[in-house]
N, C-alpha and C positions, 0 to 999 in steps of 0.2 A: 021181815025184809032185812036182808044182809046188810053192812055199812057201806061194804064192796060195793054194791047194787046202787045204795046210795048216791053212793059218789059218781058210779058211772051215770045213773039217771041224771043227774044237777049238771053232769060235763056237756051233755047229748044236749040238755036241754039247752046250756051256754053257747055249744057249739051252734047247735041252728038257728040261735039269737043273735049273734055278732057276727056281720059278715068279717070281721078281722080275721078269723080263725079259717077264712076261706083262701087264705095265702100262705107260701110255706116260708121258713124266717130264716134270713142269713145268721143270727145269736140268739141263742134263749140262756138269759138269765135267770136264777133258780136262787130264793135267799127267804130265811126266815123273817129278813127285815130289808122290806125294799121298801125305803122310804122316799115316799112320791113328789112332796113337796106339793098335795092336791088334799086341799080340803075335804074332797066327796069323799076319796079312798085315800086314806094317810098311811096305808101300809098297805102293803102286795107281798104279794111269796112269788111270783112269775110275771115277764116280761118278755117280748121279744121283739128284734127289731127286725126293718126288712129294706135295705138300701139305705139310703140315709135317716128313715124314721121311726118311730116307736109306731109299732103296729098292733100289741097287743098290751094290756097289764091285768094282773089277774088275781084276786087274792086270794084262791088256790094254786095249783099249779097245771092248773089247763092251760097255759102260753105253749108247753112242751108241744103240746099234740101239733104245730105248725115247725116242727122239728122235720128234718128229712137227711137223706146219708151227706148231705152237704154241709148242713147246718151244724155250729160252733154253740155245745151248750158248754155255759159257765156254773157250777152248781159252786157257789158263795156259803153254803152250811148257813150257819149263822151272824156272819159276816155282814155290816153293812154294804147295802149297793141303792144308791141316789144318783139326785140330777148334779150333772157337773156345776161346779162352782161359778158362779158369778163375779170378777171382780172391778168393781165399778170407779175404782181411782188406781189408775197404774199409769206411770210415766215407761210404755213399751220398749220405745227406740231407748230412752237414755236408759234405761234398769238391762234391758239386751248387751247396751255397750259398757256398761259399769260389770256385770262380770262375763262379758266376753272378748272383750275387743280395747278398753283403756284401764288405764290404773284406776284400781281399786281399791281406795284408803277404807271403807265403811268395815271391814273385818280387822281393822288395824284402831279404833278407837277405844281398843280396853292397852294398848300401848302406850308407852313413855312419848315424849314431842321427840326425843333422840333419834328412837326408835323408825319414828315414822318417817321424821328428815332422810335416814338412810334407805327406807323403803322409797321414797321420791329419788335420793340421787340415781342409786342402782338401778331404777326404771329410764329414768334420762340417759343414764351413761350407755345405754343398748342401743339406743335411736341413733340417726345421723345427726350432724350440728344445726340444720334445719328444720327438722321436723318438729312436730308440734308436741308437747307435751300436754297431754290431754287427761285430766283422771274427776275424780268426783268420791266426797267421801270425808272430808277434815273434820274433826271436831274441833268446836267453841275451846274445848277444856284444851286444846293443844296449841291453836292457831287464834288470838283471840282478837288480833286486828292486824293480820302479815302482812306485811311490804314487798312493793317489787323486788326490791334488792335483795329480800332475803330468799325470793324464790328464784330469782337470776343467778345466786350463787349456789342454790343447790340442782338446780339445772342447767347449768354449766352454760349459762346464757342461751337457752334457747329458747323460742318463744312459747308460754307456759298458760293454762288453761287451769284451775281445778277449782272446782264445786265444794259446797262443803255438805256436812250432812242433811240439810233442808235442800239442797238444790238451790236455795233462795238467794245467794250469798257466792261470789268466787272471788280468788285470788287468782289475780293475772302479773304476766312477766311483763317487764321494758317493754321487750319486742311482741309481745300479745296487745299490748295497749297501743305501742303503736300501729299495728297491721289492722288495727279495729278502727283505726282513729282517733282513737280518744285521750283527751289531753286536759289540760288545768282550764281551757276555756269551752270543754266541753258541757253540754245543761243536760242530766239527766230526765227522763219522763217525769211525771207526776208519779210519786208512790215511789220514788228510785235514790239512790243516796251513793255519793262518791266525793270519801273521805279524803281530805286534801293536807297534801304535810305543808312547809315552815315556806316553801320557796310557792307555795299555789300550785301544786302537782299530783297526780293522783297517788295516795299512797301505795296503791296496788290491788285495791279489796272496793268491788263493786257487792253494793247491797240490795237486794230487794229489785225492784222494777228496772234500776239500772243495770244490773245483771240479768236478771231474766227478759231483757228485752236484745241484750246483744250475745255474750257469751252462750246463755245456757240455750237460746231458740238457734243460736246459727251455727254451734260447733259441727251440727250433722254436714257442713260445705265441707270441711277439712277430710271427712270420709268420703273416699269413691263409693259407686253405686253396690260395688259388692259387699261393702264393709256393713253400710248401711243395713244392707238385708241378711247378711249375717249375724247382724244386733241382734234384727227382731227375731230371728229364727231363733237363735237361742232363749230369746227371753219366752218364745213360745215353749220351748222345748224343757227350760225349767219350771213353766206353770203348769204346764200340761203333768208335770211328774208330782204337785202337789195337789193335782185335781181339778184348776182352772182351765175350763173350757172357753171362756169369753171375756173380755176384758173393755172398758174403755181407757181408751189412750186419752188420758187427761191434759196434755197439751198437745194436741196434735198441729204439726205445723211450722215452719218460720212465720215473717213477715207477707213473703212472698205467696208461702202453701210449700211444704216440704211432705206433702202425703202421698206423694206418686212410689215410697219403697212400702208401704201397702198397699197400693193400687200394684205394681208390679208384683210383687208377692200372692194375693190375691186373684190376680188374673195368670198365673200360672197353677193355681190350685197347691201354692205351698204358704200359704194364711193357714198355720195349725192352731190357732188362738182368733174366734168369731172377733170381730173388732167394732165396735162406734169410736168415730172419732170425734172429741169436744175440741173442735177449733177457737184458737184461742183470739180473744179482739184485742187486734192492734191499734185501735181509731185513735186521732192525735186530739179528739176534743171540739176541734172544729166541722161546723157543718160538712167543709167540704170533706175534709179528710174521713170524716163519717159514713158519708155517703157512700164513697171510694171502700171505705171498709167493708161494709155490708153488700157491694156488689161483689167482694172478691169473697167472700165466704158463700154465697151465691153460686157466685161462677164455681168453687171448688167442688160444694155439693153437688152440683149437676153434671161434676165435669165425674164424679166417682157415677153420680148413675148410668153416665152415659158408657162408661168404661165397661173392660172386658172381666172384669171385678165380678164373682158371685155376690149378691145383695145378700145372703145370706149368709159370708162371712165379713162384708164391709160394708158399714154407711157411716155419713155422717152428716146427723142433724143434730147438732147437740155447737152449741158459743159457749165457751169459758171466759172468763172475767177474774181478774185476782185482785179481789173488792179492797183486801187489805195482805199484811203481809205476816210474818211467824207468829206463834203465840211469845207472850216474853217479854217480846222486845219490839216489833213494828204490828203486830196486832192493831185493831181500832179500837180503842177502849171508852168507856165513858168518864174515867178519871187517868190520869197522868201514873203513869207506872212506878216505883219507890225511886229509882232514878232519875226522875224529873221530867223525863221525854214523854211526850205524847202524838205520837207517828198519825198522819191523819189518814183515811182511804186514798184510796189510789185513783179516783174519779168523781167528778164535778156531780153534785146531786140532781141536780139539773138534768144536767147533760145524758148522764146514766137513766132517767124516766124516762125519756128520749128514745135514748138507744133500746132498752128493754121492748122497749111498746111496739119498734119497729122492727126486730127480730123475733118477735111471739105474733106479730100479725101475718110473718112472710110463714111463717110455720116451724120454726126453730123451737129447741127447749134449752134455757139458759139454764150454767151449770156454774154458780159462783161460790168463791172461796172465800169464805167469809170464820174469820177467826174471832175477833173481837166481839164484844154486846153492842158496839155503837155502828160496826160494821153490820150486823143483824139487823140491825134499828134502821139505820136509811136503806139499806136494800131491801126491807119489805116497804119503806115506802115508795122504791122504785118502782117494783113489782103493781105494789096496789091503784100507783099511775097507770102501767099495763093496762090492768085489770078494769080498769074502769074509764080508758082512754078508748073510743075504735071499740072494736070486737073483747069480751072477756077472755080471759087466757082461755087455753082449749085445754079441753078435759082429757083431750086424747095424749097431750104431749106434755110432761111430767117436766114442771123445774125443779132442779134441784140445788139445796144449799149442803156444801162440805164444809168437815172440819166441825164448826158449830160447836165451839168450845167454852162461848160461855154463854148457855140459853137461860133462858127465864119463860117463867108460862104465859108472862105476856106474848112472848117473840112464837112460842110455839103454838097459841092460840092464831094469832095472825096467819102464820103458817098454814096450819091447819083449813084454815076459811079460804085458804088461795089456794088448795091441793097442792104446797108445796112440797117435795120428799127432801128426806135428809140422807145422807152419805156418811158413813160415819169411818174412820178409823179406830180398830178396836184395839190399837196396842198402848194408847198414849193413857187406858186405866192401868196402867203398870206404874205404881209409884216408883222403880228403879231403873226407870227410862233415862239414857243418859241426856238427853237433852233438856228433859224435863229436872232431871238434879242439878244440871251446871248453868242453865240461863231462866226456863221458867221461872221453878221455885226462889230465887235469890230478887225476883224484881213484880213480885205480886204478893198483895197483904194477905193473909192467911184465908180472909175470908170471902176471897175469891179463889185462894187456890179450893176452897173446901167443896164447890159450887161446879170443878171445872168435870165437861167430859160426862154430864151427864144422861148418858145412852135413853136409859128408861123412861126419860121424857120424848124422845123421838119413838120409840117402838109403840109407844101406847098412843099416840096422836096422828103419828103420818103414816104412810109408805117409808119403806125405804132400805137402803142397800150398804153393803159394807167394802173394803177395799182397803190396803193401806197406804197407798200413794206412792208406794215402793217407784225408785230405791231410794226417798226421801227419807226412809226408814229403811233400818238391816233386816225387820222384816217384813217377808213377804209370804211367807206359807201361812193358809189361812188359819189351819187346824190351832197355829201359835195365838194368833189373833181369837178367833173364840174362846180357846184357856182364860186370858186375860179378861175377857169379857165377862165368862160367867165366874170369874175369881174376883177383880179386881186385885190381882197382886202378881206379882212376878212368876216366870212361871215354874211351873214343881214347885212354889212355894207356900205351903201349909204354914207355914207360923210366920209368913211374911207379912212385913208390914201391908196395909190394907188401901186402895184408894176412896178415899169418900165417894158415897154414891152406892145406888142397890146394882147390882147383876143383874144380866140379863141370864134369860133361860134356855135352855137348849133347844126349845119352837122357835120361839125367837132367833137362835143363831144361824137355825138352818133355813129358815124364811131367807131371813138379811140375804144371806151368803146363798140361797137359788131364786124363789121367784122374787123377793122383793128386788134381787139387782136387776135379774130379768124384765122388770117391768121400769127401772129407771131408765133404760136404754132404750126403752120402748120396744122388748122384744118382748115381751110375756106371753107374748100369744104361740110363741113358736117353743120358744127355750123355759128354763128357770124349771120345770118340775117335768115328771117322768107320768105324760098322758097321752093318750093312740092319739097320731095324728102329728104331736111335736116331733121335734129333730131327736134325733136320739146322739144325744149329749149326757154321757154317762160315765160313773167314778165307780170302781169296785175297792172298796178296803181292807184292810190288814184284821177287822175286828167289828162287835158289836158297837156303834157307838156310841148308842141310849145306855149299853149295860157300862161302859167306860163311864159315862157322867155320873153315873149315878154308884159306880163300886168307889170311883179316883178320879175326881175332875182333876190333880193335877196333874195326869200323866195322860189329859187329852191332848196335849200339845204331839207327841209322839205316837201320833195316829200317822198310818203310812197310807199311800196310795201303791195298789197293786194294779191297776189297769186303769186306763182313762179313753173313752170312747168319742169323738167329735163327728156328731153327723154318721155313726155307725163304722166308724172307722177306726182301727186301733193305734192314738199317736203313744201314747208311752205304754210300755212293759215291762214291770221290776226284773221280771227276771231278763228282758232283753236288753234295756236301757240302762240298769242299774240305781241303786238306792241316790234318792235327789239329797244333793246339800250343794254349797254353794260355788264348791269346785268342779261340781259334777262329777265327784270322784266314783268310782266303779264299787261294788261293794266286795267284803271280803265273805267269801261262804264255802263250804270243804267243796270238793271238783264233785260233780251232778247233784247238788242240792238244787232243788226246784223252792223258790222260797215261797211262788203262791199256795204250792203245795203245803209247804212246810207251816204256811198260813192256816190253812183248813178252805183253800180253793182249789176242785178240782175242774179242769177245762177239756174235753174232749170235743173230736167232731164223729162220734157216735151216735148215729140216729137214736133218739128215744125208744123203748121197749114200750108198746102197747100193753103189752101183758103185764107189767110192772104195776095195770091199775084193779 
């Protein structure tokens, strides 16, 4: 018996086994390495999708036979093609408007303080004498405690706005402080700090909870409706170009609920980035103010179901909590930092058991920032209040803790026993992280720094998913983020210094970053891996990317993306869109270079040759 004969019996026989192959498919993708993100079948050669969903996978290449003169096949060679990315900490509105729409200091912190002052005035000196001056981006190493005055004199007194690299922390002008309110006999939150000069006045630099509860949650007022949604478009439109299909929005929200320019977005079918939103809790502590909290994240949630919103590109059941505050310096630690300070959590332990227990009983999944060991330490006793208060937490709706920087196997056994997942950022194993050289490292004893950041205790014990909180960080492409991971070192850095702690593996990287995110958002059933029936959310690349790890892990960071599919729909195309960085700059390539071509993808809408088999 022929091979030929073979292969066509084993096809015949597929084919009248699976009614999938009884539809004909709007894409068939063709690849030596379709990596599924599916335990059962970890690798396919064929795939096809048919409307918004994965209709067939194949680990031959029988997907093709539901080709027809309509149908768009992609043949990938040997090229990786997976599920699109998951990123499960992304600040969307402000990383959209940080490079789309305000000043953007975060590609200015390898500059002089000169340097960047004149990058600030020349932005002010464009605007009218009113308008706001809005950016995000300062480094520690530049700005190390600013004053109004000095930012009134370089914004030529207009009322002034800017974040710094954590988002955690801003610098406001005279007239920013005052349009805010806020003055020498203002009381910031609990967890909030505003630093006071010689006459009792603000010196101009909101810390921690006292800036993240006025500048950084309410600047979206100062944008009209359209600015707003031009944020998020763009910020869809740069993740989409590095493979990000879905995202949560980790602070979603004001005081009030600031989520209707995803709800508008959304219910016009221009949400190119699947969303959860983690709303964040404003409660003042007290019962009443409590109560009032949890009815208005309530009314939000249902006010998005009731919406003209697809559910399948926006929910949100997910409360955020910022348990404590940076690594460094307002972290919760269990001893006092080399500078004497010891920042304590940002909420009453009490109070927090409380609160937990009565948003996991309404059906929510809490998603806390927890930096510090001591931060870790009372919030799983909050948790284990939950858990053992009323009904146990549900097994269907996943807590999760971010950050998690400095764990011990106590904190992740607890974990563990509560299904709690972890959220990890994978750029901060880069020992030449700049925030990590100019405030970490200078204010923690050696033998915590030796301890910090380490991953392999969450991969082996929990769930869980990756993201980098962007644009709390410069970066944001995840492919950089993995480098770092399975290196710990800088990246393309072969003889670079090294971060304590083992690497993770590239199963690992590609879990985190598809279904493990997919499953913190609680979508795993739909998204996170390439199986018949899910959404067909899909990344085609520049390259093998098991043979990249394993020739040159340090030049997995310069993995590209050549298409990106959401729901069976094509939102980016290198050769349409152009190669992603952070200006969105257009790429330079001789006139008719095709680069997925040039890649080794060939894409036609040629029906398939039967006779081919």
């Amino acid at each position: 018996m022929s091979q030929r004969y073979l292969l066509s019996s084993s096809l015949l026989v597929s084919l009248v086994a699976s009614p999938a192959l009884s539809q004909s498919a709007d894409t068939v993708f063709l690849s030596e390495n379709i990596i599924t993100s599916n335990a059962e079948m970890p690798l396919a050669r064929s795939m096809a999708i048919a409307g918004d969903s994965i209709v067939c996978v194949r680990t031959d290449e029988s997907c093709r036979e539901l080709a027809d003169d309509t149908t768009q096949i992609v043949d990938a060679g040997e090229n990786t093609i997976m599920a699109g990315i998951v990123d499960t900490h992304l600040h969307t509105r402000i990383f959209g408007q940080t490079h789309a729409v305000m000043l953007n200091l975060f590609k200015y912190n390898d500059a002089t303080r000169e340097e960047v002052v004149e990058v600030i005035r020349d932005y002010a000196a464009g605007l009218g004498p009113d308008e706001w001056v809005i950016g995000g981006g300062y480094s520690d190493a530049h700005f190390e405690l600013p004053t109004k005055e000095e930012l009134d004199e370089i914004v030529g007194g207009r009322p002034a706005l800017i974040s710094d690299n954590t988002q955690h922390n801003g610098w406001y002008s005279t007239r920013a402080l005052e349009a805010l309110g806020i003055d020498g006999s203002w009381q910031p939150p609990k967890g909030g700090y505003m630093p006071l000069n010689d006459a009792g006045e603000p010196v101009g630099t909101l810390q921690e909870k006292a800036h993240l509860s006025t500048g950084f949650v309410e600047q979206h007022k100062l944008y009209s409706n359209e600015r707003q949604e031009e944020a998020v478009r763009a910020a869809a439109r740069i993740m989409n170009a590095v493979g990000v299909t879905s995202a949560t929005e980790a602070a979603a929200g004001s005081k009030e609920g600031a989520d209707d320019v995803y709800v508008r977005l959304a219910s016009k079918g221009e949400l190119n980035l699947r969303h959860e939103l983690a709303m964040v809790y404003w409660g003042d502590g007290t019962p009443e103010g409590d109560a009032a909290m949890t009815e208005n994240l309530l009314m939000r949630r249902d006010a998005i179901r009731a919406s003209d919103a697809d559910l399948d590109y926006l929910t949100a059941n997910t409360v955020k909590f910022a348990i404590d505050g940076t690594p460094g310096r307002f972290a919760f630690m269990e001893m006092p930092y080399l500078d004497g300070t010891r920042p304590n959590m940002n909420y009453d332990p009490t109070n927090l058991s409380e609160i937990f227990d009565t948003l996991t009983e309404k059906g929510f999944g809490i998603m806390l920032h927890v930096e510090g060991n001591a931060a870790i330490r009372k919030s799983l006793d909050a948790m284990e209040y939950a858990d053992t208060t009323g009904n146990p937490l549900s097994d269907d709706v996943l807590n999760i803790f971010t950050h998690l920087d400095h764990l011990s196997i106590d904190s992740i056994s607890r974990m563990a026993e509560l299904g709690i997942a972890g959220q990890l950022q994978l750029h901060w194993a880069d020992p030449t992280e700049p925030y990590f050289l100019n405030v970490i490292r200078g204010n923690l004893p050696d033998q915590i720094l030796d301890r910090m950041w380490q991953f392999k205790l969450v991969t082996e014990f929990l769930e869980y998913g990756f993201g980098p909180d962007a644009p709390t960080s410069a970066v944001f492409s995840p492919w950089e983020g993995m480098e770092i991971a399975m290196t710990r070192q800088a990246m393309g850095s072969p003889s670079g210094q090294r971060m304590p702690g083992e690497p993770l593996s590239l199963d690992e990287i590609i879990h985190g970053s598809t279904l493990g995110s997919a499953r913190l958002q609680g979508k795993g059933h739909m998204i996170g891996s390439l199986e018949e029936g899910k959404k067909a959310d899909v990344i085609v690349l520049d390259r093998d990317i098991r043979q990249q790890a394993e020739a040159n892990i340090y030049e997995f960071h310069k993995i590209e993306v050549l298409q990106t599919y959401l729901g069976g729909k094509l939102v980016y195309d290198i050769d349409r869109d152009g190669e992603p960085d952070k200006a969105l700059t257009e790429p330079v390539w001789d006139e008719g270079d095709d680069e997925k071509l040039r890649r080794g993808v060939a894409i036609t809408n040629e029906r398939f040759d039967d006779e081919a088999l």
